[in-house]
N, C-alpha and C positions, 0 to 999 in steps of 0.2 A: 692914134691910140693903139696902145696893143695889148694884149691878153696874156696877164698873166696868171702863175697856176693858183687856183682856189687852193685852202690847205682848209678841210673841213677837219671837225675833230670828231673823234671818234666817238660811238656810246661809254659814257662813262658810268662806271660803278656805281655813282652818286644817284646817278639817274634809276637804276634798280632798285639801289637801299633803299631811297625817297617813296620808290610804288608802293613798298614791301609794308613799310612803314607807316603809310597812310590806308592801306589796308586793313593793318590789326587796326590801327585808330579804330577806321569806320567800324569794322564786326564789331569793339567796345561800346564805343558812341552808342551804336543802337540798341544794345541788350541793358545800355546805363536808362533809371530811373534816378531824378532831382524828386528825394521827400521830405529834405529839412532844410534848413539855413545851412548848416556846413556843408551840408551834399551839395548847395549853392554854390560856395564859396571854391568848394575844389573843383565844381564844374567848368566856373568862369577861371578861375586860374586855368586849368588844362585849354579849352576855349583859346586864352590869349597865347599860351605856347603853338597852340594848331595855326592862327592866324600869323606867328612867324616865321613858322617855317614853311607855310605855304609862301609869305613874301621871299622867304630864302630860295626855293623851288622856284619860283617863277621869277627872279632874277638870275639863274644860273642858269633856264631856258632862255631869257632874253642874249644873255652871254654866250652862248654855245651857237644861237640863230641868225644874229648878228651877221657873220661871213657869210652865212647865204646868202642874208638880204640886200648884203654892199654885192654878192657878185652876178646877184639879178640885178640892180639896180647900173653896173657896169657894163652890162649885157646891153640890159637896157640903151645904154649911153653909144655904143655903138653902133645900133639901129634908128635911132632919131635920127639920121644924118639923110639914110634913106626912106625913110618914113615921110 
């Protein structure tokens, strides 16, 4: 078996916008009060926008972590032999 070059990817942009982004969220989130039915309604809508772009966020973490974890896990593969 032989070693070849990991090609990690670099911090992306996305990864900053996403912090930036979920930051204003929170500071809003906490200074927002729910007192009516429509304040309801716009809540749970905003709500289900946060819930997809947190699944968007954590599959472009799964995607970017990925080649680490194949080249621990090939690391791996070539230490079982003497293990």
């Amino acid at each position: 078996m032989s070693i070849t070059k990991l090609e990690i990817p670099p911090p992306t942009m996305e990864a900053a916008q996403a912090k930036a982004e979920a930051e204003v969220i929170l500071s809003i989130s906490q200074a927002f009060a729910v007192t009516s039915h429509e304040e309801f309604l716009g809540a749970n809508a905003e709500l289900q926008s946060i819930k997809k772009k947190m699944r968007e966020i954590e599959n472009k973490r799964k995607e970017l972590k990925e080649p680490i974890l194949e080249a621990g896990r090939k690391v791996d593969d070539l230490f079982k032999p003497a293990l």
